[in-house]
N, C-alpha and C positions, 0 to 999 in steps of 0.2 A: 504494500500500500504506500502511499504517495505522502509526502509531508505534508504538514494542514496546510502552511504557506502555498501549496500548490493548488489554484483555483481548477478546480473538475470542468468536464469540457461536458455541460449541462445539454446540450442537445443532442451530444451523442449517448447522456442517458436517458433524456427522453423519448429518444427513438430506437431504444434496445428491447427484445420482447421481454425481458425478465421486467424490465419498469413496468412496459404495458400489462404486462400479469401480474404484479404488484398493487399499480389502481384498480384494475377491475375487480382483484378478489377483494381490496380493502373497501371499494367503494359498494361492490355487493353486499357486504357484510354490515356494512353501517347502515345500509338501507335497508335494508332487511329486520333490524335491528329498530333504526327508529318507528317503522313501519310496523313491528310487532307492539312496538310500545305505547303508539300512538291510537292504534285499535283499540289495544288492553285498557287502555284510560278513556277511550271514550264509549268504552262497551259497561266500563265503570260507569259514566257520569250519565249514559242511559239506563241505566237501570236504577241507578238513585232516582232520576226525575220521572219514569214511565212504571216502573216497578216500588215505588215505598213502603207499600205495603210487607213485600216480602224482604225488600233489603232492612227493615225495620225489626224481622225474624232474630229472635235470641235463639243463640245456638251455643253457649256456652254460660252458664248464670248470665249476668248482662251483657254481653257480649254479640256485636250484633252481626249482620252479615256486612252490613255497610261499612265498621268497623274493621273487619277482617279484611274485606275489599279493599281499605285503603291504605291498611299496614301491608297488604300484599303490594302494592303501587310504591310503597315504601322501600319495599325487599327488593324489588324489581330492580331497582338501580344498581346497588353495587353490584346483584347476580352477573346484572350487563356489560359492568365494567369489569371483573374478573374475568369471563367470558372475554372481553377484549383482550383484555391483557396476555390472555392465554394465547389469542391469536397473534396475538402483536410479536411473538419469536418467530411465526413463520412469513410474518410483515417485516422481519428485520432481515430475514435470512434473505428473503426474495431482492430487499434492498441493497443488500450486502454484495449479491451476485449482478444486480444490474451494473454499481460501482466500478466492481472489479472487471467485468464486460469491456465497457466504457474508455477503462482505462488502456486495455491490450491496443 
């Protein structure tokens, strides 16, 4: 690898396949991602407002469903970011090889 001083010849990494298969699995993943979560929370905030009666349902002493729904929207976040982060060594590795690519 190349000293940091040495500025990378950026369009020959953007035109290597490893880069372009870098954005497209990372930018699938994010979308897919925000797209899950973005259902999940409005499939929540329709049934708080169309369904109250049963999201209003104890199901564990006071406990209600609306409640659970919401600490699950809670949980949902970090689940997502771990998830990323998991993906993010094979977003480094793909990065790592487009680099090296680049550089030959």
């Amino acid at each position: 690898m190349s000293s940091p001083a040495v500025t990378p010849d950026w369009s020959a990494i953007a035109d290597s396949p490893q880069f372009r298969e870098l954005v497209h699995r990372r930018r699938r993943f994010v979308v897919a991602g925000t797209l899950f979560y973005t259902l999940y929370f409005i499939a929540y905030l329709a049934l708080l407002g169309l369904a109250p009666d049963l999201m209003a349902k104890q199901v564990i002493g006071s406990i209600t469903l609306a409640l659970l729904g919401g600490l699950s929207i809670c949980a949902l976040a970090p689940i997502m970011a771990a998830l990323y982060v998991r993906r993010a060594a094979d977003f480094d590795e793909l990065g790592r090889r487009a680099l090296e690519e680049a550089e030959r």
